[in-house]
Residue, then its C-alpha position, 0 to 999 in steps of 0.5 A: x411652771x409658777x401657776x401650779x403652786x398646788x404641787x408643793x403640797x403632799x396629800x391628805x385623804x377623805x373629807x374630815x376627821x374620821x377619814x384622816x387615816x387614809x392618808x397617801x404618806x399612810x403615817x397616820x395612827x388611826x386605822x380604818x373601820x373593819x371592812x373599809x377599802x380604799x383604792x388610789x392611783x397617782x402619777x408622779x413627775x419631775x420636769x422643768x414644767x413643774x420645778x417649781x423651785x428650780x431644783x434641777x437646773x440649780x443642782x444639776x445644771x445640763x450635766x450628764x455625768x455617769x450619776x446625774x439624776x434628772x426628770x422623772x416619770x411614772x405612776x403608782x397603785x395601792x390598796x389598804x383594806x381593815x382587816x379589824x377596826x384596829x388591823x389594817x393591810x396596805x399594798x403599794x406597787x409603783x413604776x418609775x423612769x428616772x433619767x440617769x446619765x443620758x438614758x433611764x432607769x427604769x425602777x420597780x418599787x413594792x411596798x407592802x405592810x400591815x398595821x396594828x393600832x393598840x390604843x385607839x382611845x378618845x379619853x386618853x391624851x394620845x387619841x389617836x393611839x399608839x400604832x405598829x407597822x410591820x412592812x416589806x419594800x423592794x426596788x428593782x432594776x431593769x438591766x441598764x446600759x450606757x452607750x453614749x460615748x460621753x458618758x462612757x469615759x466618764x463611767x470607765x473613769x469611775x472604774x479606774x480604768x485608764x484611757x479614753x473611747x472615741x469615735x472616729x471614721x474608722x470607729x470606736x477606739x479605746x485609747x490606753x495610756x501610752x499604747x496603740x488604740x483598739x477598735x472596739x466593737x458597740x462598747x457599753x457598760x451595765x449596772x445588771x441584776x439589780x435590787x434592794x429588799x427591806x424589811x422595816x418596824x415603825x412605832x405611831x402615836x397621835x392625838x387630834x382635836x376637832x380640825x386637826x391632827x398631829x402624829x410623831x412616828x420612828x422606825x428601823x429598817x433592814x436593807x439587803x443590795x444586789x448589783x454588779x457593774x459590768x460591760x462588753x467582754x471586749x472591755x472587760x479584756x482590756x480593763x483586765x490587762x489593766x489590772x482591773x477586774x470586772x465585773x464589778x459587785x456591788x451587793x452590801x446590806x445597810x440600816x436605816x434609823x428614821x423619826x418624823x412627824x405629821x402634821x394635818x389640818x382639815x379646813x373646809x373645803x381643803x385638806x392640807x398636810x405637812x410631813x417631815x422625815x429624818x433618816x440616818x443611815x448605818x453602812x459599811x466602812x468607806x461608804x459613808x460619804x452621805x449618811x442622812x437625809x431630810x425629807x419634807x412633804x406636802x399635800x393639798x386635798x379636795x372631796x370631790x365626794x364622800x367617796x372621791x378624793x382629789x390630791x395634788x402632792x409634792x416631795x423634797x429630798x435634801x439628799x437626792x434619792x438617798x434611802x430612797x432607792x437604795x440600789x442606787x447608792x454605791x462606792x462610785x456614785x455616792x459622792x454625788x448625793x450632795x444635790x437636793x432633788x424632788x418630785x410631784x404627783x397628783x392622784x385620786x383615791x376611791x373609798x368604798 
């Protein structure tokens, strides 16, 4: 676990100055020449392997409640091409596990958007340029269920649902206060019909000098949630005798206001880069609790070739996945998103 300290770092692209603007974080000024293509493939883990500062054991313990967040797994694709030396479109799609409660979460992300760099000057200070992004991402839910008995009471606790499930030789009982047990028949609860959609503007500007480069960017995004909390009919029967209504919508909008910087250094024959993102975020009364992040990244890249790129990378959220998925931040799970959490990743990228 200790060995691979290369996966606290987050990743850079091709060897020297002119290839810094394929970056994986992507937030670089410059873009590409005209007809330049790049294509990348990275998996992404989070396991008591390679935690390298602990973070899942020290903020989540062996707890399983109905919002823990533990390993995760996945991959993901992109692609950028230059339209025009000063125009360029990037696509990412990626797919995640992310262990929830005692099952997983099995998340669809889409990332598309195009950059425009209207100063790409070598004389003036900010040689870099001053750069524009238009973009479009999305995460989506498979249907998810929990059927662990365990987690069950812990879920229709957050409902507000009074009683407990248990099993027994006779079967699954649901409890009430007070009142005769009922036998219940393969009992679950489901977060359905599930996803997030965003639209966001980000304003670049960099300079660089012969080894390094440094870029400070800020943006708004737009972000519609859809979801609904729900389970068994037999459930929603007696929760309704309860005075509880299910299912549960959970479909709201919220913004994001975002600023960073990132700083690279190409040091022969490793690229390192460090980033770091602010998020603050504008959501409806009563949903409130956790409303910023801080996100630091790191990268350690070696050229294989002019054509092939060797990263290894890493992630750090001070607030969990928070504005990250946003789906996953609701009324009954948003006061566990006081834990750091944190992924890596590692990857190659092909230039042609």
């Amino acid at each position: 676990m200790k060995h691979i300290t290369l996966l606290l770092f987050t990743f850079l692209v091709l060897n020297g100055q002119v290839h810094i603007d394929y970056a994986k974080n992507e937030l670089h000024t410059l873009t590409p020449k005209k007809g330049n293509l790049s294509l990348e493939l990275n998996i992404l883990m989070m396991n008591d392997t390679i935690d390298l500062l602990n973070i899942k054991e020290q903020e989540f313990g062996s707890n399983t409640d109905f919002n823990n967040i533990g390993d995760l797994k996945g991959y993901d694709l992109a692609i950028r091409y230059s339209i025009l030396d000063d125009l360029m479109v990037s696509a990412r799609y990626s797919k995640q596990e992310i262990q929830y409660s005692s099952s997983w979460l099995e998340n669809t992300h889409l990332d598309l958007y195009t950059r425009y760099n209207f100063i790409q000057n070598s004389s003036s200070f900010f040689n870099s340029g001053f750069s524009m992004d238009f973009g479009y991402v999305s995460n989506t839910l498979k249907d998810f269920y929990i059927r662990d008995t365990d987690t069950l009471n812990k879920a229709i606790a957050k409902y507000n649902i009074p009683g407990t499930i248990t099993q027994n030789p006779v079967g699954t009982l649901y409890t009430p206060p007070g009142k005769a047990p009922v036998i219940l028949q393969a009992p679950y609860m489901s977060i359905e019909n599930t996803q997030d959609t965003s639209y966001y503007l980000r304003a670049l500007i960099g300079f660089h000098d012969k080894n390094s480069y440094t870029n400070f960017y800020m943006g708004l995004k737009l972000t519609d949630i859809t979801s609904s909390l729900s389970s068994t009919q037999q459930v929603i029967n007696l929760a309704a005798l309860e005075g509880v209504v299910l299912p549960k919508i959970l479909d709201r909008d919220e913004k994001t206001i975002f600023t960073g910087f990132n700083y690279t250094l190409d040091k022969n024959p490793f690229i390192y880069e460090f980033n770091y993102q602010y998020e603050r975020y504008i959501r409806d009364s009563g949903l409130d609790y956790i409303n910023s992040n801080h996100i630091i990244s790191a990268s350690l890249s070696y050229p294989i070739n002019k054509n092939l790129l060797l990263t290894a990378s890493a992630e750090i959220m001070y607030r969990q996945l928070n504005g990250q998925i946003p789906y996953l931040y609701n009324k009954y799970t948003q006061t566990s998103y006081d834990h750091k959490y944190g992924y890596a990743s590692t990857g190659l990228i092909f230039r042609f």
